[in-house]
C-alpha positions in Angstrom: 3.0 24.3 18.9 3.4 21.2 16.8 0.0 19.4 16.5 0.4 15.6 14.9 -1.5 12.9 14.5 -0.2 9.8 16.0 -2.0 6.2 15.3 -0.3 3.0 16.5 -0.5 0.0 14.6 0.2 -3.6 16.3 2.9 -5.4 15.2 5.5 -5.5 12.3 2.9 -7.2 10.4 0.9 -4.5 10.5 3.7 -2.0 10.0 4.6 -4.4 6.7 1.5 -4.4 4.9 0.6 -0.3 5.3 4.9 0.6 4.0 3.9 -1.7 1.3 0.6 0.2 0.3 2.3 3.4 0.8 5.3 2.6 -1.0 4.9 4.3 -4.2 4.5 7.4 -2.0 7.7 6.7 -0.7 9.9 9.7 -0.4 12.5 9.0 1.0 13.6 6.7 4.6 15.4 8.2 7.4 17.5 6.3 10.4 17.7 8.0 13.4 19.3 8.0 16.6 17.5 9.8 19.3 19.2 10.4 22.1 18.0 12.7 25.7 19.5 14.7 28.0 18.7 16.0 31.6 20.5 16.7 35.0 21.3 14.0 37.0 18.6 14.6 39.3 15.6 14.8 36.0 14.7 18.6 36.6 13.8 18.6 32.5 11.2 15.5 32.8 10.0 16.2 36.0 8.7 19.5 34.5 7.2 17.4 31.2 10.2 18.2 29.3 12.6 16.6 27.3 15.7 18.0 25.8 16.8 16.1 22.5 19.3 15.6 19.9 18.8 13.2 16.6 21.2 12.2 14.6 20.5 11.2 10.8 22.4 8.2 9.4 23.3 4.6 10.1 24.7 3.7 13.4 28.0 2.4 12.7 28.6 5.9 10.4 29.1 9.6 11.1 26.0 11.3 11.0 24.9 13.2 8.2 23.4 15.8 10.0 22.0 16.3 13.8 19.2 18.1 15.4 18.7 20.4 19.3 14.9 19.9 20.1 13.1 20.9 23.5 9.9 19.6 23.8 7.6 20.7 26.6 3.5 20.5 28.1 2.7 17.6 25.9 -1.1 16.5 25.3 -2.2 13.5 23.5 -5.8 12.7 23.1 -7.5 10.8 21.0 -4.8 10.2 18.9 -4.1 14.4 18.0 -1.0 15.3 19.8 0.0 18.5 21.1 3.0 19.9 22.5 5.5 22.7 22.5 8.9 22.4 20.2 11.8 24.7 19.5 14.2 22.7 17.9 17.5 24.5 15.7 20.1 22.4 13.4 24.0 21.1 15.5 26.9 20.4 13.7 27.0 16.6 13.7 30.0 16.1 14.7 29.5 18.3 17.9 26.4 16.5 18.3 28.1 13.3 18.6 30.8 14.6 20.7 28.1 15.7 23.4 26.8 12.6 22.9 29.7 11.0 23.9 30.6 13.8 26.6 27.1 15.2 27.7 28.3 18.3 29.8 29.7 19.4 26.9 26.5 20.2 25.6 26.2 23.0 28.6 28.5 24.9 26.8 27.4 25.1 23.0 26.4 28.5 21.7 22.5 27.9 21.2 19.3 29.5 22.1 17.6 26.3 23.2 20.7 25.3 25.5 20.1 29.0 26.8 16.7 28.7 27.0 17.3 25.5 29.2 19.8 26.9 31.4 17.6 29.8 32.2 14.5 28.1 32.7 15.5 24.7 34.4 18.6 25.6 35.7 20.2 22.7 33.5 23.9 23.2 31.9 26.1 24.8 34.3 28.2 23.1 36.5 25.7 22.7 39.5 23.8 21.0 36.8 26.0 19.5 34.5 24.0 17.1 31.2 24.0 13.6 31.6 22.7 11.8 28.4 19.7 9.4 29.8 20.1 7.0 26.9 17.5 6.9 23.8 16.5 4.5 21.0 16.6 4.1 17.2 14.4 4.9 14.9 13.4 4.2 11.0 11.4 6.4 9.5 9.2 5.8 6.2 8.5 9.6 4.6 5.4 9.3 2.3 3.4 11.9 0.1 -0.3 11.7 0.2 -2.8 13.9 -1.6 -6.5 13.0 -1.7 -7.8 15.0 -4.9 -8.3 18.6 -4.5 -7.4 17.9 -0.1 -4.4 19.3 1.3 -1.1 17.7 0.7 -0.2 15.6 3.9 3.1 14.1 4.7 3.1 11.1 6.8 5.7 9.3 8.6 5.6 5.3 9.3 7.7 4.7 11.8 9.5 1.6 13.4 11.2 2.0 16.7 13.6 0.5 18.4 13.9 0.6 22.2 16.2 -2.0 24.7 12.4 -3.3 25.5 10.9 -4.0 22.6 9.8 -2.2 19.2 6.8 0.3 18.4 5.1 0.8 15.5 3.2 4.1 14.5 1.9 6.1 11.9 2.4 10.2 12.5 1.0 13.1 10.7 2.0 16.7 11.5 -0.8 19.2 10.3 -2.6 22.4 10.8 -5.8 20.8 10.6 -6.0 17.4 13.3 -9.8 17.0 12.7 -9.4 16.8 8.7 -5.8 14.7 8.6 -7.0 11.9 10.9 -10.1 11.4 9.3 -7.7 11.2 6.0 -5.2 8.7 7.6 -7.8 6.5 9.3 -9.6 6.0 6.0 -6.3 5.3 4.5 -5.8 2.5 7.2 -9.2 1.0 6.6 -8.6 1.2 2.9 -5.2 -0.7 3.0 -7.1 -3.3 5.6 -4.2 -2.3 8.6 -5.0 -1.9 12.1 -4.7 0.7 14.6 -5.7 2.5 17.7 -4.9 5.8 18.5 -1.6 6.4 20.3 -1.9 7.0 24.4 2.0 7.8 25.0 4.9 9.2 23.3 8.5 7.7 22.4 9.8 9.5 25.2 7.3 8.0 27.5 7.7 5.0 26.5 11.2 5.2 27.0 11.2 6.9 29.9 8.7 4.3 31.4 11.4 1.6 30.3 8.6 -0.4 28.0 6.0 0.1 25.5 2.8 2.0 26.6 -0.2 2.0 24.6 
């Protein structure tokens, strides 16, 4: 179960100002290319599922390395997000070939693809993977300690759908109660805005524009 925190700021002023407070957090910055894939007739998100592959690097280059994630049963409320994850590393360059030929990815040798096939009948070639399209992200990584208080790393995020772009502030942790009340002091203290997230990126993109 991956439990974040996930507040959304307003616009890219807002996004601006809290990357500049953070910034001598900064640990590093990561693009990514998220992309999704289904069956043609969407057995995976009817079923609140999504079936994922990122790839790390700028667009126009190879990646530099890629990601298989499943995602299922999300909850988000009041800004704590819940939801199941298996996700395992993919050779990049196999992960941009399925990009580029999606029932290819039926046939790569991995325990989520397996997992997929068995459970939602997705891979095979009654059900062959179509890619559903994704979006880009940018991804600010940031280090943030509050005296004796657990380490937290947060991740500012700017994303980049065909519709428009969102701007969030995400927090994975152990202990939701604790790391919000940590980030949303942090927002007040660097004077940014926010409201606690209501949708996902996959939502959002599946909804074809941005949700609260």
């Amino acid at each position: 179960m991956e439990v974040e925190i996930k507040l959304r700021l307003p616009d890219a002023a807002a996004h601006r100002r809290l990357a500049s407070f953070l910034a001598p957090r900064l640990l590093r910055t990561d693009a990514q290319r998220n992309l999704f894939f289904d069956a043609a007739a969407r057995p995976l998100a009817a079923a609140t599922a999504a079936l994922r592959i990122r790839l790390y690097g700028l667009e126009d280059q190879p990646p530099t390395r890629a990601v298989l994630a499943l995602k299922r049963r999300p909850r988000l409320e009041a800004g704590v997000s819940r939801v199941e994850e298996v996700e395992e590393p993919l050779d990049p360059a196999l992960a941009l070939a399925c990009a580029h030929d999606p029932a290819r990815l039926g046939g790569v040798d991995s325990p989520i693809v397996r997992l997929v096939a068995d459970e939602y009948g997705v891979g095979g070639g009654s059900a062959p993977f179509v890619c559903l399209g994704g979006f880009r992200n940018t991804r600010g990584v940031y280090e943030l300690q509050e005296g004796e208080g657990p380490r937290l790393v947060l991740e500012l995020d700017e994303t980049h759908f065909d519709f428009g772009t969102n701007y969030e502030l995400e927090c994975e942790t152990a202990d939701p109660d604790q790391a919000k009340e940590v980030l949303e002091r942090l927002l007040t203290v660097a004077g940014v805005p926010y409201e606690y997230s209501r949708s996902n990126k996959f939502g959002c993109f599946m909804a074809g524009k941005l949700l609260p």
